[in-house]
C-alpha positions as CSV (number, residue, x, y, z in Angstrom):
1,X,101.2,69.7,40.0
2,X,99.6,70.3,42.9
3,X,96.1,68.8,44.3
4,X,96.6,65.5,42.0
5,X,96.6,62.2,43.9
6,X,99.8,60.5,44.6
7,X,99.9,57.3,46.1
8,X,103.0,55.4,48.5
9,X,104.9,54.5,45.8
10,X,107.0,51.0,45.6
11,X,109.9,50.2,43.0
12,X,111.8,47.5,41.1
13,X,114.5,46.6,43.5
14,X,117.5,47.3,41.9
15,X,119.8,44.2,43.1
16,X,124.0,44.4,42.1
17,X,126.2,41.4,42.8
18,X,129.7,42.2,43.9
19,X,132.5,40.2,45.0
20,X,131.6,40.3,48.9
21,X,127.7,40.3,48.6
22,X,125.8,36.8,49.8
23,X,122.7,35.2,49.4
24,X,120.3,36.6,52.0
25,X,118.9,39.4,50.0
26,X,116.5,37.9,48.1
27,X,114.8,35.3,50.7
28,X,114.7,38.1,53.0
29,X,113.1,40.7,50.5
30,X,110.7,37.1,49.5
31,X,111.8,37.1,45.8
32,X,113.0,34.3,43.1
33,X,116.0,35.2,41.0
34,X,118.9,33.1,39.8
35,X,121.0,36.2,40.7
36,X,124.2,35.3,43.3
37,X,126.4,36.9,45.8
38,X,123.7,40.0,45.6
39,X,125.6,42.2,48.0
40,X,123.3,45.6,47.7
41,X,119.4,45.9,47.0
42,X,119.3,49.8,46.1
43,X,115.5,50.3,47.1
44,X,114.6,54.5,46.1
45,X,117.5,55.4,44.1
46,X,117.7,58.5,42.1
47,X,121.3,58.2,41.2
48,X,122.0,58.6,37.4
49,X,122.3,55.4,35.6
50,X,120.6,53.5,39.1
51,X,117.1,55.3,39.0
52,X,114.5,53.2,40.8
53,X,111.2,52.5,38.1
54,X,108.1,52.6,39.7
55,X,106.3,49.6,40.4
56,X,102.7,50.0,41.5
57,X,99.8,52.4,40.5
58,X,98.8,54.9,37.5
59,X,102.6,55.9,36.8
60,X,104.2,52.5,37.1
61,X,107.3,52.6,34.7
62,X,108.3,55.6,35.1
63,X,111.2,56.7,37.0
64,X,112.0,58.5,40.1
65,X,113.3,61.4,38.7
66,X,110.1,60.9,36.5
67,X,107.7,61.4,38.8
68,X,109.5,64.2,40.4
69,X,109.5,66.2,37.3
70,X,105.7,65.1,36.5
71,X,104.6,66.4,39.9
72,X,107.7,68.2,41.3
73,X,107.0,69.3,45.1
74,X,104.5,66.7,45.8
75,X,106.7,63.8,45.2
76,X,109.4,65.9,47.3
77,X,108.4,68.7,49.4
78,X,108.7,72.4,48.3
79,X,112.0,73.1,50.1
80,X,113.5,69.6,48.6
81,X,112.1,70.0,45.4
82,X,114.1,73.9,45.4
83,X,117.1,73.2,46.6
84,X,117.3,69.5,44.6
85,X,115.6,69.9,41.5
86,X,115.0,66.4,39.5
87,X,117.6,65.1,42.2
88,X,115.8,62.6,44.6
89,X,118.3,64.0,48.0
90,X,118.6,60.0,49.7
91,X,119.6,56.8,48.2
92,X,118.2,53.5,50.1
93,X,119.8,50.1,50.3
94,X,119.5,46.9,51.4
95,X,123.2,44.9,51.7
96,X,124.2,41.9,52.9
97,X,128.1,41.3,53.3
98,X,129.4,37.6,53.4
99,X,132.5,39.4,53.1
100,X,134.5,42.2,54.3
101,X,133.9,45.4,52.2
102,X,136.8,47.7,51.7
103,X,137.8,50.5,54.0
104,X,136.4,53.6,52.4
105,X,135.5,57.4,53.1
106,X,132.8,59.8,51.6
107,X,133.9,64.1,50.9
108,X,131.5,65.8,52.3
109,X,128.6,68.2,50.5
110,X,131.6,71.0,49.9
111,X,134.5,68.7,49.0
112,X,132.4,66.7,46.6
113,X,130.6,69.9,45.1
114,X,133.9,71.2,44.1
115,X,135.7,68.0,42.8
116,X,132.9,65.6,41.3
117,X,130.0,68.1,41.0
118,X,127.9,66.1,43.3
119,X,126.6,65.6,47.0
120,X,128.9,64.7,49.7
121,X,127.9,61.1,51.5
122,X,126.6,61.2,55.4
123,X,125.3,57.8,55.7
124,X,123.7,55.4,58.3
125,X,123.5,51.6,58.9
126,X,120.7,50.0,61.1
127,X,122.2,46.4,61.8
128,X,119.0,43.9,60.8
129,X,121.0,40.4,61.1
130,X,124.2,39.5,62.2
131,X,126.2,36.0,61.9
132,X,128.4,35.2,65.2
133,X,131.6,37.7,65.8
134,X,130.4,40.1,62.7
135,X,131.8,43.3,62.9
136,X,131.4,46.9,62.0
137,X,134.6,49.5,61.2
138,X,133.6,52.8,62.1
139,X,135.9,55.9,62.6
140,X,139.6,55.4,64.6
141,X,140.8,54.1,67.6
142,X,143.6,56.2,68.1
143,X,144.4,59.7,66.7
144,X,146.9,60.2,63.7
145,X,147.8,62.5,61.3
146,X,147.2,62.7,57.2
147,X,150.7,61.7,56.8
148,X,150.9,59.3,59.3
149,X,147.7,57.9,57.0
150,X,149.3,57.8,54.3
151,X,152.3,55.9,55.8
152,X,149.9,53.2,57.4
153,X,148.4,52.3,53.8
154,X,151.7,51.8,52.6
155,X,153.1,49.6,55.1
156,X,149.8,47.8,55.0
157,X,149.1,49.1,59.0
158,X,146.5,51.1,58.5
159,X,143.5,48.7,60.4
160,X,145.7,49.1,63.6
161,X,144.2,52.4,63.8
162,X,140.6,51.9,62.9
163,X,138.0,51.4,65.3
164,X,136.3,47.5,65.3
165,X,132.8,47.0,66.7
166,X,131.2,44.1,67.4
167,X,127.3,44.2,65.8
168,X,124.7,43.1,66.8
169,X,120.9,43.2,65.6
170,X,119.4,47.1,66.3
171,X,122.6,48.2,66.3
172,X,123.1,51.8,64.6
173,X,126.1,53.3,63.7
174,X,126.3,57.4,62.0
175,X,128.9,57.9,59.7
176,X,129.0,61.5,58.9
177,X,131.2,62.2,55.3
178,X,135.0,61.9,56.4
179,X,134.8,59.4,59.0
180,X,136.3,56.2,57.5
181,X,134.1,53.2,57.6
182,X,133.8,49.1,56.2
183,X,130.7,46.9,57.0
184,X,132.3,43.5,58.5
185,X,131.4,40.0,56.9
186,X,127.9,38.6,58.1
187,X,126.1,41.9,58.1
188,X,122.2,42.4,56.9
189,X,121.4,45.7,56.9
190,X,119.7,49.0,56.5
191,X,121.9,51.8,54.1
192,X,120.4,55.7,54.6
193,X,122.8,57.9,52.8
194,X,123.0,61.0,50.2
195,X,122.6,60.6,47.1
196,X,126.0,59.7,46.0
197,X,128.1,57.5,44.6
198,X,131.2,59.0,45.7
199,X,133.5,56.7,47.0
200,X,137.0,57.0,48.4
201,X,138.3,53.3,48.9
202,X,141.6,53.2,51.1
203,X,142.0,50.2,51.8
204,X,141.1,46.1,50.4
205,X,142.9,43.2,51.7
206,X,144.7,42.9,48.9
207,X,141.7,41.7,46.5
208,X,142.2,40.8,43.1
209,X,139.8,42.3,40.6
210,X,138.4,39.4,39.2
211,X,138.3,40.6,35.4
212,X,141.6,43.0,35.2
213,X,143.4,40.3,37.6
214,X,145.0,43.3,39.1
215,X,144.3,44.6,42.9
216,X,141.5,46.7,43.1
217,X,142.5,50.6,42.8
218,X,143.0,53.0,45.8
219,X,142.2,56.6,46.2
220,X,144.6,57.8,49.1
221,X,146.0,60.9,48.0
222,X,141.8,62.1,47.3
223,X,141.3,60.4,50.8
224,X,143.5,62.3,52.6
225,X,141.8,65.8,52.5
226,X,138.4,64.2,53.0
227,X,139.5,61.8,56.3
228,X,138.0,63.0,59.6
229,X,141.2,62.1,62.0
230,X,139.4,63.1,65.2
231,X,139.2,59.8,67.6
232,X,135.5,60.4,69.1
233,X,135.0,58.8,72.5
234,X,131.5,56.8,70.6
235,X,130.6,55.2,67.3
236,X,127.5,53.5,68.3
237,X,124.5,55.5,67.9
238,X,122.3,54.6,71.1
239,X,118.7,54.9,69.8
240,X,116.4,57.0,71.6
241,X,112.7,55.9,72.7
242,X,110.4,59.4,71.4
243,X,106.6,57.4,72.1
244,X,104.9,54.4,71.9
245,X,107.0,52.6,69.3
246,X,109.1,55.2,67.8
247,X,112.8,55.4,68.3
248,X,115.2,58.2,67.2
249,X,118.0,56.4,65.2
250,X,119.7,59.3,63.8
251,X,119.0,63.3,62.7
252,X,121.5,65.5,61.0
253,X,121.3,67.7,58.5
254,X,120.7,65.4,56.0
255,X,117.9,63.1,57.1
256,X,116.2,62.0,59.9
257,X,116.0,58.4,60.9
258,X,113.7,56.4,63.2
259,X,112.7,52.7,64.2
260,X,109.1,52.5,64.2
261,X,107.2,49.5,65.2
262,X,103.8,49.1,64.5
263,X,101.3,46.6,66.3
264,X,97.9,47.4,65.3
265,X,97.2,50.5,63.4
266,X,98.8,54.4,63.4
267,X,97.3,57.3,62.3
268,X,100.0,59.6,60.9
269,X,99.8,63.1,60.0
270,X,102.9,64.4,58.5
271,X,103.4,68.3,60.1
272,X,107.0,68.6,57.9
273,X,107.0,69.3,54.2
274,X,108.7,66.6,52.8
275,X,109.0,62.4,51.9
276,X,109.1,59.4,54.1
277,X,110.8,56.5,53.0
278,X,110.0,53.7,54.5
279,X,112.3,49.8,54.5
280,X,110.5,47.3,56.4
281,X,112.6,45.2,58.1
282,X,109.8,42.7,60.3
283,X,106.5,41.1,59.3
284,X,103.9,42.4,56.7
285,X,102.6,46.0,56.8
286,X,99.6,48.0,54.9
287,X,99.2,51.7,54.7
288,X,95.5,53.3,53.9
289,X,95.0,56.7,53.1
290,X,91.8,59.1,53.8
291,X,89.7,57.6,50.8
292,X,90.4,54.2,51.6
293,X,93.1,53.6,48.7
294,X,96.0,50.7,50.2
295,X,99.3,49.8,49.8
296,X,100.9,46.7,51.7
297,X,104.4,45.8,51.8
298,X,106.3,43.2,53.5
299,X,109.7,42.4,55.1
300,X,112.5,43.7,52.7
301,X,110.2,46.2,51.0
302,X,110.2,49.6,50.9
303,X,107.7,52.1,49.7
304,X,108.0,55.9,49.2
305,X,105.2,57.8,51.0
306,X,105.2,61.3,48.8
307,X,104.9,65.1,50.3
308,X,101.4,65.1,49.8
309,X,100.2,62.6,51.6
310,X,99.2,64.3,54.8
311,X,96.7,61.4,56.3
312,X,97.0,58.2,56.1
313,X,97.3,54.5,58.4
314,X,99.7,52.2,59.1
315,X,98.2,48.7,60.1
316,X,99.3,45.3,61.0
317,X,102.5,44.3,62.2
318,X,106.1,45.0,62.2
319,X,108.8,47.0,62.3
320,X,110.3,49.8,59.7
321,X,113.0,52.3,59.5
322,X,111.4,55.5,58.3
323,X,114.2,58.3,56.8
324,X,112.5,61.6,56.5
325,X,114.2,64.6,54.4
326,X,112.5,67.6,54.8
């Protein structure tokens, strides 16, 4: 539906408690619930079963997939909206780990097409808060091969192999699909990813499951075609200063991600045909479009500025990670 008005759109947060999640989410994100051990805040979610409802403005209620049906490339962009469909293409997330979460891997987009009919998972953190000595896993620290893999999981020796990072706030670390991952205890941050909930889990401390009372299952032998077993010579994405405010987190063929800080107000023209999703991760924020309309959000909010929107101003200040697909 071209030429009808679409505002920045804001959701219900869609919090999950899990065995390793803590209780930072919701003082950070400034919200009462008796929920505990929230470990994931999933902010613009158009996964199946997890779609984020809209919570401001004319279509508030309706889901994401919703509103991209209702108004198709301007929610989206026209290439997005062609090769997607219905299918919003990123999933954002808030988590906070109070404890270790399993070693895992993603299949990428071909992998996953052709065993779970879905998108592969390239992801990205931005490190928000950190407690002392928290640590990131990201890719290996020496090379080995699939069967060598599958060895290490069975003699329990596989962490011997995979590459520890200490983290700090700012950090940011790019996880393309196959390169296996965990986010350490006493990590806040930032999740940009596909839309996916593909999941490869190889390894879990030997976790119970709390209602089977059996350890937690894991998927080594679908693991072992999807593993990246390459030892690259950097994990750390070093961010990269583009003007006045705006860093370069991450771009790859699945989004683009950048730090933006804003201390005042900035106009923003849009040039690429596509969405801007928006987590604020520092102080209070308001963006204004041409006719004056506003939408504020705070730390821990995140609002979804649609394909349409072509003019509009940031003002007051703080700081957001901005993931563009377009």
């Amino acid at each position: 539906m071209s030429g009808t008005y679409i505002p920045p759109l804001k959701f219900q947060p869609i919090l999950k408690s899990v065995v390793w999640g803590g209780e930072k989410i919701a003082p950070f994100k400034g919200i009462e619930t008796d929920r505990k051990q929230i470990g994931e805040s999933w902010e613009i979610s158009g996964v199946p079963g997890n779609e984020s409802v809209v919570a401001n403005g004319a279509d508030a209620g309706m889901t994401l997939s919703g509103m991209i049906e209702k108004y198709g490339a301007g929610i989206v962009g026209k290439n997005n909206f062609e090769k997607y469909g219905t299918t919003f293409p990123l999933l954002i997330k808030i988590i906070d780990a109070a404890g270790n979460l399993s070693l895992q891997v993603h299949p990428d987009d071909e992998l996953a097409k052709a065993r779970h009919n879905s998108l592969g998972k390239t992801e990205m953190w931005y490190i928000v808060d950190t407690e002392p000595g928290a640590k990131i896993c990201a890719g290996l620290s020496k090379e080995i091969t699939p069967e060598e893999y599958v060895e290490k999981v069975a003699d329990n020796t596989l962490m011997d192999v995979v590459a520890h990072h200490d983290a700090n706030p700012g950090d940011v670390f790019f996880l393309p699909a196959g390169r296996i991952h965990a986010i350490g205890a006493g990590n806040l941050l930032v999740e940009v990813q596909e839309t996916s909930d593909v999941t490869y889990r190889i390894y879990d401390y030997g976790r119970v499951d709390a209602k089977t009372g059996k350890t937690r299952e894991l998927h080594v032998e679908q693991a072992k075609d999807a593993i990246d077993y390459k030892v690259y010579p950097e994990y750390k994405s070093a961010p990269v200063a583009l003007s006045d405010g705006v860093s370069e987190l991450v771009v790859c063929d699945h989004f683009k991600v950048y730090l933006v800080e804003i201390d005042g107000s900035r106009r923003c023209t849009p040039s690429y045909d596509g969405f801007c999703a928006m987590t604020c991760v520092e102080g209070e924020l308001t963006i204004t479009d041409a006719t004056g309309n506003t939408v504020s959000f705070h730390k821990g909010e995140s609002v979804l500025v649609p394909a349409s929107l072509k003019e509009y101003t940031i003002s007051g200040k703080g700081k957001i990670v901005e993931a563009i697909n377009s």
